[in-house]
C-alpha positions, -999 to +999 in steps of 0.1 A: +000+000+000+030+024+009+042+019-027+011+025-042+012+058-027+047+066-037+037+061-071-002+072-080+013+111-075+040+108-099+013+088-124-014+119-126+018+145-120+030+145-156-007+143-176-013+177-154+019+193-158+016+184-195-019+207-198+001+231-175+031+236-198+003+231-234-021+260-219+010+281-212+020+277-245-010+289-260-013+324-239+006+354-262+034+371-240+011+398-247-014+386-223+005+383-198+009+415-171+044+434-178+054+413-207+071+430-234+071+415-271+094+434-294+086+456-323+089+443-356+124+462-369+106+491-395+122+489-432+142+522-435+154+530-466+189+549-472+201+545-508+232+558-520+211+589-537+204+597-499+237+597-488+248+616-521+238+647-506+262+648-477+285+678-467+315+682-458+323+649-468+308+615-481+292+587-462+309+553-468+290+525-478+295+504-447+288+534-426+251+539-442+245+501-438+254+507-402+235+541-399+205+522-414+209+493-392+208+514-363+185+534-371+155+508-374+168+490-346+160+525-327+125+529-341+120+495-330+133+500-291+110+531-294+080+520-310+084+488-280+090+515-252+056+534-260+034+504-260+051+489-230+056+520-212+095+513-204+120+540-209+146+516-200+140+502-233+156+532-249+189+528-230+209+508-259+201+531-290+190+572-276+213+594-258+207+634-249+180+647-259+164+621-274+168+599-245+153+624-225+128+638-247+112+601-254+120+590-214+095+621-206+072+612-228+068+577-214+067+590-180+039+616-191+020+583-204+021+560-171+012+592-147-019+590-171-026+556-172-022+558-215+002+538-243+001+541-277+006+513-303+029+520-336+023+501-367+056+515-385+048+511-421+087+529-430+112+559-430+131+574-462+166+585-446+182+616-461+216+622-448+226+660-449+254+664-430+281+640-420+311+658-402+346+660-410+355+637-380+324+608-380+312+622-348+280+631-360+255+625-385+226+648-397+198+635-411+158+639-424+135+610-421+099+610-435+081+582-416+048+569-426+028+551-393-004+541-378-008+551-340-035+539-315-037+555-281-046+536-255-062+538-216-054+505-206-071+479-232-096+504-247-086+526-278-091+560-270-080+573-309-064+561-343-047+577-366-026+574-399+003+601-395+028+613-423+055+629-408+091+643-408+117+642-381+153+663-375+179+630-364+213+634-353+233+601-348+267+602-330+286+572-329+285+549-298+312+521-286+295+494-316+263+513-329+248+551-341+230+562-312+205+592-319+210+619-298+181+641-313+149+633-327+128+656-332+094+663-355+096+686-378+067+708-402+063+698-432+079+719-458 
């Protein structure tokens, strides 16, 4: 009878941790409170007729794949900070202004209980200025997206928005970090 004892637990134990681990496996990270589920990385293009227009001196090939790289990989830790509501997300790829700009704006969000989703549909890089010593980068950006604010699950507003933003990129110790980012009229 002991052994019987010993042994019925372990029998049932792995049918029910098998619907344990199967249910699990079905819920989205979404759903589940303070997950965070990255961005898709946005398509930015920077062809070499965007980088053409560079003064004092011309962007290198391998330095606009890197710029570009970079550059989506920030819209992505941005576009995941807003829905999630984590500045700390920004850390890796803002700096300066930027960093604190966007950190304000999250922190203006939680204090009111709001997040906004970003469906990035793309950004057409212009590089304008490039200085003499690679420390910094001057760019336009015309980004195309579809925003929904939101007060915890319910969607407060939609909207499709065209816009066009200042960037500066400075070189960090392996990646272009922006250091401004900023919206600008439409000319």
């Amino acid at each position: 009878m002991i052994g019987r004892i010993g042994i019925r637990p372990n029998f049932w134990l792995f049918p029910v941790s098998l619907i344990v681990i199967l249910g699990l496996a079905s819920v989205s990270p979404a759903g589940l409170p303070g997950a965070h589920v990255a961005a898709a990385r946005p398509p930015v293009q920077l062809s070499s007729f965007d980088i053409a227009s560079a003064v004092p001196r011309p962007v290198e090939e391998t330095t606009a794949l890197s710029v570009q790289r970079d550059y989506a990989h920030a819209w992505q830790s941005l576009i995941s900070a807003l829905e999630s509501n984590r500045a700390d997300l920004l850390n890796e790829d803002f700096t300066g202004g930027a960093r604190q700009q966007w950190a304000e704006a999250i922190s203006l969000q939680q204090r009111n209980r709001l997040s906004r989703r970003i469906e990035d549909h793309g950004h057409h890089v212009r590089v304008t200025f490039y200085s003499p010593d690679g420390s910094a980068m001057e760019a336009t950006d015309t980004a195309d997206f579809d925003i929904q604010y939101y007060e915890g699950t319910r969607i407060l507003f939609s909207e499709h928005v065209r816009t066009r933003y200042l960037v500066l990129l400075t070189p960090g110790e392996n990646s272009w970090k922006l250091r401004i980012l900023q919206e600008v009229p439409a000319s």
